[in-house]
mmCIF file as gemmi writes it, N, C-alpha and C atoms, coordinates in Angstrom:
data_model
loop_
_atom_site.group_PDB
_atom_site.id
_atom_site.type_symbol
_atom_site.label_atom_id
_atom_site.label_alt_id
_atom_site.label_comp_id
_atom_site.label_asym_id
_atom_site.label_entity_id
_atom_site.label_seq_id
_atom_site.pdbx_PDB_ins_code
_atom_site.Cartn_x
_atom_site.Cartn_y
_atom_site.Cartn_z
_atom_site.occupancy
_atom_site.B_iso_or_equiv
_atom_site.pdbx_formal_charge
_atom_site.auth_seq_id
_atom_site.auth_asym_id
_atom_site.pdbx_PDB_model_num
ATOM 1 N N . UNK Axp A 1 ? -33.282 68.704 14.504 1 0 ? 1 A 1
ATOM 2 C CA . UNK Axp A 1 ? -33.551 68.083 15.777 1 0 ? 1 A 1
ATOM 3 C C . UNK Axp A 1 ? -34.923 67.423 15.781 1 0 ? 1 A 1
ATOM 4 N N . UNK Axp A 2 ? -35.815 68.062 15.155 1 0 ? 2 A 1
ATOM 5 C CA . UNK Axp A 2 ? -37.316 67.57 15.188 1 0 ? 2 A 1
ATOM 6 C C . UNK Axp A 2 ? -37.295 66.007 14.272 1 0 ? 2 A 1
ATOM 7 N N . UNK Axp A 3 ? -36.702 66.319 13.282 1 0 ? 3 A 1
ATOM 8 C CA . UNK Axp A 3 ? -36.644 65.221 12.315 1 0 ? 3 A 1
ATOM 9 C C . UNK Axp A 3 ? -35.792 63.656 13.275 1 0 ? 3 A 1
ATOM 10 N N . UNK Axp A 4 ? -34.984 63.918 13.897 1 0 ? 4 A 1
ATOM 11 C CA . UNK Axp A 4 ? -34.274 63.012 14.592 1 0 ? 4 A 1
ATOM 12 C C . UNK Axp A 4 ? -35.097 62.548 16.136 1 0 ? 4 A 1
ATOM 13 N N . UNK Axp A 5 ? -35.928 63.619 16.531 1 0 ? 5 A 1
ATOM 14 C CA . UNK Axp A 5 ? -36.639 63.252 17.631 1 0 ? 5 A 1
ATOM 15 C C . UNK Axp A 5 ? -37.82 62.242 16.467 1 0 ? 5 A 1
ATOM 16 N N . UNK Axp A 6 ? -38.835 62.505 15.587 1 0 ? 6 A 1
ATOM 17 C CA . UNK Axp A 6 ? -39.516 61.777 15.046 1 0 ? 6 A 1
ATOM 18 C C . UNK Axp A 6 ? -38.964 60.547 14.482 1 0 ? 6 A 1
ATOM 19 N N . UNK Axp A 7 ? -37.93 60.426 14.343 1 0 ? 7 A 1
ATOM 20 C CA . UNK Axp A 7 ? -37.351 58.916 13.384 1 0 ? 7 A 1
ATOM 21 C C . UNK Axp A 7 ? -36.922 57.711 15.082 1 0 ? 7 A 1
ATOM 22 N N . UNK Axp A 8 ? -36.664 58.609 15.73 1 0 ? 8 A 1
ATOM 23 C CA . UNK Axp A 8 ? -36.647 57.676 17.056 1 0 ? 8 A 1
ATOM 24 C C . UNK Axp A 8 ? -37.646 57.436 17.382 1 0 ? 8 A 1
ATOM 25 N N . UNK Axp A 9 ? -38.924 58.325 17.365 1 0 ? 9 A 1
ATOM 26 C CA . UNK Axp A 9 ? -40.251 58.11 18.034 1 0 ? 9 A 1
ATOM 27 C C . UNK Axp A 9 ? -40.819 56.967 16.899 1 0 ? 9 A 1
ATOM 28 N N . UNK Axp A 10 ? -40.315 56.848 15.878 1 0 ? 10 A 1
ATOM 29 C CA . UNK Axp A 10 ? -41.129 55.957 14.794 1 0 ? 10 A 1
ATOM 30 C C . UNK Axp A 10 ? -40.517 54.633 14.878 1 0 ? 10 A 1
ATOM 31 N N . UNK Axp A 11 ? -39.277 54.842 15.386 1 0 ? 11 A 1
ATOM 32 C CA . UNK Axp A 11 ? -38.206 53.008 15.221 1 0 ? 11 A 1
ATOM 33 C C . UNK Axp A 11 ? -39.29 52.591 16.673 1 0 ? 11 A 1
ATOM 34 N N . UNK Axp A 12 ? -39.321 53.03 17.624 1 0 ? 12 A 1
ATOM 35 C CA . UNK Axp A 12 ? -40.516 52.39 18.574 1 0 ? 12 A 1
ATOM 36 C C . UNK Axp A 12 ? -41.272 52.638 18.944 1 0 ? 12 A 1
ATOM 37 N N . UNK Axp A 13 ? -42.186 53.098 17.856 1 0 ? 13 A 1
ATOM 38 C CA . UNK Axp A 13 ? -43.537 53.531 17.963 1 0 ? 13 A 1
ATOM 39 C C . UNK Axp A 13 ? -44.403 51.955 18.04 1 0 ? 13 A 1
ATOM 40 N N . UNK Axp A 14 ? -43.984 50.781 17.122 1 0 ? 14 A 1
ATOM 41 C CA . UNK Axp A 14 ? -44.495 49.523 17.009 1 0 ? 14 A 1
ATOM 42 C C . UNK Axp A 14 ? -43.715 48.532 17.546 1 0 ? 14 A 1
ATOM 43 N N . UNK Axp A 15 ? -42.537 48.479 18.506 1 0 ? 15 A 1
ATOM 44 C CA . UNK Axp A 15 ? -42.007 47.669 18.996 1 0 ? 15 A 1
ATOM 45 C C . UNK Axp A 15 ? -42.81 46.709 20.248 1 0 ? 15 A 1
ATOM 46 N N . UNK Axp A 16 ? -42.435 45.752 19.917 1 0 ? 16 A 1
ATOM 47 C CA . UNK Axp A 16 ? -43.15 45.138 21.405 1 0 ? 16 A 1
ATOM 48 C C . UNK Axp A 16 ? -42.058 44.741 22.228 1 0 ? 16 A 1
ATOM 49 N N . UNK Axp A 17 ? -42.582 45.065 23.057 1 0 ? 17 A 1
ATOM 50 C CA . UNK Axp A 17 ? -41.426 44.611 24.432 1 0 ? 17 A 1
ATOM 51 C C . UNK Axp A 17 ? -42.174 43.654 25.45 1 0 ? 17 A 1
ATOM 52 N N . UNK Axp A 18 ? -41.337 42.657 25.501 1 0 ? 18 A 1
ATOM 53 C CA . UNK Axp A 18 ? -41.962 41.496 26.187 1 0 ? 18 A 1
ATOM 54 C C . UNK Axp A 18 ? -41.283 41.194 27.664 1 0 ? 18 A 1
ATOM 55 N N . UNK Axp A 19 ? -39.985 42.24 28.143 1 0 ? 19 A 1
ATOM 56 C CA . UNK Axp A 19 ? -39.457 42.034 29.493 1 0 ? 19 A 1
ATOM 57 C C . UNK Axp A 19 ? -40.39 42.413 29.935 1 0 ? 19 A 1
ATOM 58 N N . UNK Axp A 20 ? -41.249 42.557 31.106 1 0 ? 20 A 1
ATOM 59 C CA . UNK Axp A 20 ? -41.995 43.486 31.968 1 0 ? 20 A 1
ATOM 60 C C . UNK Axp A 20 ? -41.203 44.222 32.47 1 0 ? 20 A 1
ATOM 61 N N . UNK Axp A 21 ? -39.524 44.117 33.323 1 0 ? 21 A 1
ATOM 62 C CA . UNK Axp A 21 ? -39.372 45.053 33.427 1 0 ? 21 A 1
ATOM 63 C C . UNK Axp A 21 ? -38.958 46.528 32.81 1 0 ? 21 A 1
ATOM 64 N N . UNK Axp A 22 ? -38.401 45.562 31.578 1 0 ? 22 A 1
ATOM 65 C CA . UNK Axp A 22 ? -38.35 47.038 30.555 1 0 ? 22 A 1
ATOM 66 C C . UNK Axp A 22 ? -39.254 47.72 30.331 1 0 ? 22 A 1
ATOM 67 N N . UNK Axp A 23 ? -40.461 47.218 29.87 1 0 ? 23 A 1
ATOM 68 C CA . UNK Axp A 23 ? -42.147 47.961 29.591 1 0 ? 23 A 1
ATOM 69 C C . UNK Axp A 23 ? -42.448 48.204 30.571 1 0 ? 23 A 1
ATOM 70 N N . UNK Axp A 24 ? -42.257 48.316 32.234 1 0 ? 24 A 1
ATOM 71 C CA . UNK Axp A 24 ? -42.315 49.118 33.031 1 0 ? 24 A 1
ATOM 72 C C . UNK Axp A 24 ? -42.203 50.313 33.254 1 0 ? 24 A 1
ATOM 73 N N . UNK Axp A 25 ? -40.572 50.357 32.68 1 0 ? 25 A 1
ATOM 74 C CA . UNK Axp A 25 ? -39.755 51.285 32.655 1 0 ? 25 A 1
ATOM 75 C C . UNK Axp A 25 ? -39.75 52.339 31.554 1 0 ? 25 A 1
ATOM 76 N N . UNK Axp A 26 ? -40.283 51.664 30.938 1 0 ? 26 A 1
ATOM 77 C CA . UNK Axp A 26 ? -40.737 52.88 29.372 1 0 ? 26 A 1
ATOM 78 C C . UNK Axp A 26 ? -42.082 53.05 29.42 1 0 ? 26 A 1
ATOM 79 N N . UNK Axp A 27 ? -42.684 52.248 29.965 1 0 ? 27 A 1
ATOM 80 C CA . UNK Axp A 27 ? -43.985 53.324 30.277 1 0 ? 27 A 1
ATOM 81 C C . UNK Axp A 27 ? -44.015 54.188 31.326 1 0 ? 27 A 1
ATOM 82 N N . UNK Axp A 28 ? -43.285 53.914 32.058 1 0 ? 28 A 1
ATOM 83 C CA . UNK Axp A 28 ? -43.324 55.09 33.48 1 0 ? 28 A 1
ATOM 84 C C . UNK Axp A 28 ? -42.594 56.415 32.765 1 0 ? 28 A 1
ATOM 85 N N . UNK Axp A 29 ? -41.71 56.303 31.959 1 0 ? 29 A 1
ATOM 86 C CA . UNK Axp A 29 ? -40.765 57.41 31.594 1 0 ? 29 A 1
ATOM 87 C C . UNK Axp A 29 ? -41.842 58.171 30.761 1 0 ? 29 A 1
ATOM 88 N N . UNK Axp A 30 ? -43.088 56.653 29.785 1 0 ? 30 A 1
ATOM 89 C CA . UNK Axp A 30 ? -43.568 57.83 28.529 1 0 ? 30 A 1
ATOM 90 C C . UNK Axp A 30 ? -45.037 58.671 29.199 1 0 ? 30 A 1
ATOM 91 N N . UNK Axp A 31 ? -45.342 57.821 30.634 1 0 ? 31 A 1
ATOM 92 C CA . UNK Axp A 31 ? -46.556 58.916 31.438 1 0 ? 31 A 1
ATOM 93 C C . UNK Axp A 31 ? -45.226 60.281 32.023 1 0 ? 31 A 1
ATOM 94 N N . UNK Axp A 32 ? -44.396 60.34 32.385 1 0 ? 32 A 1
ATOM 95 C CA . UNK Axp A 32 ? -43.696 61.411 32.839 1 0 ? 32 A 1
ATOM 96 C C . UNK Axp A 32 ? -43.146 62.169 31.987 1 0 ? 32 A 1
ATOM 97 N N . UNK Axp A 33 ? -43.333 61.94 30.867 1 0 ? 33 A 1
ATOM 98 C CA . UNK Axp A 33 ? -42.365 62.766 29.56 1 0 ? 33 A 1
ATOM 99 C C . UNK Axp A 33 ? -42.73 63.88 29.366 1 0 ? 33 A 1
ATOM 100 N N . UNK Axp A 34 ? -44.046 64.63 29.751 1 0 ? 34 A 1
ATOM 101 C CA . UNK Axp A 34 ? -44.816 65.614 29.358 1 0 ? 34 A 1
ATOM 102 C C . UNK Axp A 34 ? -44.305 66.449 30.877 1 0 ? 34 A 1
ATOM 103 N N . UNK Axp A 35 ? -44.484 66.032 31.942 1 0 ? 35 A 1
ATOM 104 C CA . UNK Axp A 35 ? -43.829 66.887 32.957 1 0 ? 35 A 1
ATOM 105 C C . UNK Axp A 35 ? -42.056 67.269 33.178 1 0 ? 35 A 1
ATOM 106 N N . UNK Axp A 36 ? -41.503 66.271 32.522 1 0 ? 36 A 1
ATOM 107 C CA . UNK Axp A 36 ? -40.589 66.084 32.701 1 0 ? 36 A 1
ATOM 108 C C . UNK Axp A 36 ? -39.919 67.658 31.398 1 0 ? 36 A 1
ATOM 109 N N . UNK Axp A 37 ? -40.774 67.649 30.598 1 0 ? 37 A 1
ATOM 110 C CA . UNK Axp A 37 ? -40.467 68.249 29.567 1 0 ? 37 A 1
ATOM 111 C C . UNK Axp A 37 ? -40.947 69.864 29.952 1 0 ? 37 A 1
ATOM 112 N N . UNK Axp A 38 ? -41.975 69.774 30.88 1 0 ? 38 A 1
ATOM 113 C CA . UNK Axp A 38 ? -42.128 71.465 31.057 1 0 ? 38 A 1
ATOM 114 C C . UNK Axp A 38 ? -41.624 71.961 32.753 1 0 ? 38 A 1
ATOM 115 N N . UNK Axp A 39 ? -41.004 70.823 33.442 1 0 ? 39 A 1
ATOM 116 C CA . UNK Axp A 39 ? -40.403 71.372 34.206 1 0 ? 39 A 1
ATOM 117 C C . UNK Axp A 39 ? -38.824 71.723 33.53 1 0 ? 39 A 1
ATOM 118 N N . UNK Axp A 40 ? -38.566 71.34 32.875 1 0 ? 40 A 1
ATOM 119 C CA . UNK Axp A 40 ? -37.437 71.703 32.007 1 0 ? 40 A 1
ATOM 120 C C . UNK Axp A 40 ? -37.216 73.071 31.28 1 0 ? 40 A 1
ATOM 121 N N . UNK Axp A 41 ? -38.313 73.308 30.654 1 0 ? 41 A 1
ATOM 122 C CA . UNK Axp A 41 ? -38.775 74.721 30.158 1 0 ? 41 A 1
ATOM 123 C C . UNK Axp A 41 ? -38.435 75.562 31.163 1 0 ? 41 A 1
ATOM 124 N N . UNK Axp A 42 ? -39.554 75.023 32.324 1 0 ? 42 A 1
ATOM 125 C CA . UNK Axp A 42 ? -39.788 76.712 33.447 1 0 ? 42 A 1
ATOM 126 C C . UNK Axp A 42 ? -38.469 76.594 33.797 1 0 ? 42 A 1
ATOM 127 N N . UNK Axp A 43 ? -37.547 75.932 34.009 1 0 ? 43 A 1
ATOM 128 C CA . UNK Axp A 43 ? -35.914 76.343 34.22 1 0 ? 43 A 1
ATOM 129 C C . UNK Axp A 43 ? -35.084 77.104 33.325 1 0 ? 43 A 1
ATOM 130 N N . UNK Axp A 44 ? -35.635 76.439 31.815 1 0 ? 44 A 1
ATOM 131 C CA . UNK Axp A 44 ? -35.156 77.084 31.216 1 0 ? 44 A 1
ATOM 132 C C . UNK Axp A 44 ? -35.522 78.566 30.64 1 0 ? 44 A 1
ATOM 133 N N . UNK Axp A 45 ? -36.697 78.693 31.327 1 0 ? 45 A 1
ATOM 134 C CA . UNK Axp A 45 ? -37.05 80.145 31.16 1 0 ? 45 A 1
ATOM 135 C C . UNK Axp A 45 ? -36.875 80.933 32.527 1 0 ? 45 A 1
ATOM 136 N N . UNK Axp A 46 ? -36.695 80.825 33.794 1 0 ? 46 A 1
ATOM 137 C CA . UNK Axp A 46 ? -36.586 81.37 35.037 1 0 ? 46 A 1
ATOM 138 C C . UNK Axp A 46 ? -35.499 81.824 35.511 1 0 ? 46 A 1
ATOM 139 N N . UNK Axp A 47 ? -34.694 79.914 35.527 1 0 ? 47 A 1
ATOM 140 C CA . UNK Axp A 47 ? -33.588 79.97 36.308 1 0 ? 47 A 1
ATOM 141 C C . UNK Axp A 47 ? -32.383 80.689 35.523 1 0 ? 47 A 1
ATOM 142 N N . UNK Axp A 48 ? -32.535 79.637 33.891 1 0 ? 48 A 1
ATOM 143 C CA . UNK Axp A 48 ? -31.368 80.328 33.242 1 0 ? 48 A 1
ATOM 144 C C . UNK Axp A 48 ? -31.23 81.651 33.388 1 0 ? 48 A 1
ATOM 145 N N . UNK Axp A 49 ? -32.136 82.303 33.37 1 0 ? 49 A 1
ATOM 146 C CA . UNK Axp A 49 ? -31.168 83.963 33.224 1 0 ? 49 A 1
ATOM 147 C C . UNK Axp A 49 ? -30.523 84.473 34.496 1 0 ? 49 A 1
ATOM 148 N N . UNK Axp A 50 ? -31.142 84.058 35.369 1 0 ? 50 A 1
ATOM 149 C CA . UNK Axp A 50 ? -30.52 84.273 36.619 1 0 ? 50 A 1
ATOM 150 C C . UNK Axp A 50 ? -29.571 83.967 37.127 1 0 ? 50 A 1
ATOM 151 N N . UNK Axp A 51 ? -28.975 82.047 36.697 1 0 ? 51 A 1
ATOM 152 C CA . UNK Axp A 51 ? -27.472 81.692 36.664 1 0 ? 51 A 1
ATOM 153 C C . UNK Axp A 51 ? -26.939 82.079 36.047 1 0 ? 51 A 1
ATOM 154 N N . UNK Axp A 52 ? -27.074 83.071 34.784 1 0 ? 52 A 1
ATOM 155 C CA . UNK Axp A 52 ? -26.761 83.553 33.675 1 0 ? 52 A 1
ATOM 156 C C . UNK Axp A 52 ? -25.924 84.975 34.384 1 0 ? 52 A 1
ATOM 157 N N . UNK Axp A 53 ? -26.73 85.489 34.676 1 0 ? 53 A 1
ATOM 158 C CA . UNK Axp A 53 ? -26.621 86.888 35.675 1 0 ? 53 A 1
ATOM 159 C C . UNK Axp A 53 ? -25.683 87.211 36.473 1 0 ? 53 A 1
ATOM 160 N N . UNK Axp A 54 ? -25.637 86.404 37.325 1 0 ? 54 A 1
ATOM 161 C CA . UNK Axp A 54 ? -24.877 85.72 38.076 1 0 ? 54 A 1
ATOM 162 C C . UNK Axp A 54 ? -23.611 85.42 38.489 1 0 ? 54 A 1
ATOM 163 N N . UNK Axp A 55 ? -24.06 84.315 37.507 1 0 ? 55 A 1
ATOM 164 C CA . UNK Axp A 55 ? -22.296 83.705 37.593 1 0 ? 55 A 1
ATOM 165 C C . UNK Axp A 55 ? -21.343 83.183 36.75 1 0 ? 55 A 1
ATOM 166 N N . UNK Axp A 56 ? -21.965 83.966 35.102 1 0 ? 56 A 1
ATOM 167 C CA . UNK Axp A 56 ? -21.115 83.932 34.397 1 0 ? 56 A 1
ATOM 168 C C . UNK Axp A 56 ? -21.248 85.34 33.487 1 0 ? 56 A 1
């Protein structure tokens, strides 16, 4: 998985993007990627066991 997350991060690591609205849109996603990624965690460390518990 790591190897496949890095070979994507490298095909556009040097791309230029010349829509504005696309380079909008991928820069807004790559300032949110870091929250986006540990509100994901604390679910996956909180909630899961509890839907886990639960209701299955």
């Amino acid at each position: 998985m790591t190897v496949l997350a890095m070979s994507i991060f490298l095909m556009f690591y040097d791309m230029d993007i010349r829509g504005k609205v696309v380079r909008d849109i991928v820069k807004s996603i790559s300032l949110w990627s870091l929250d986006i990624f540990l509100c994901s965690s604390l679910f996956d460390a909180y909630l899961n066991p509890y839907f886990k518990a639960h209701y299955f």
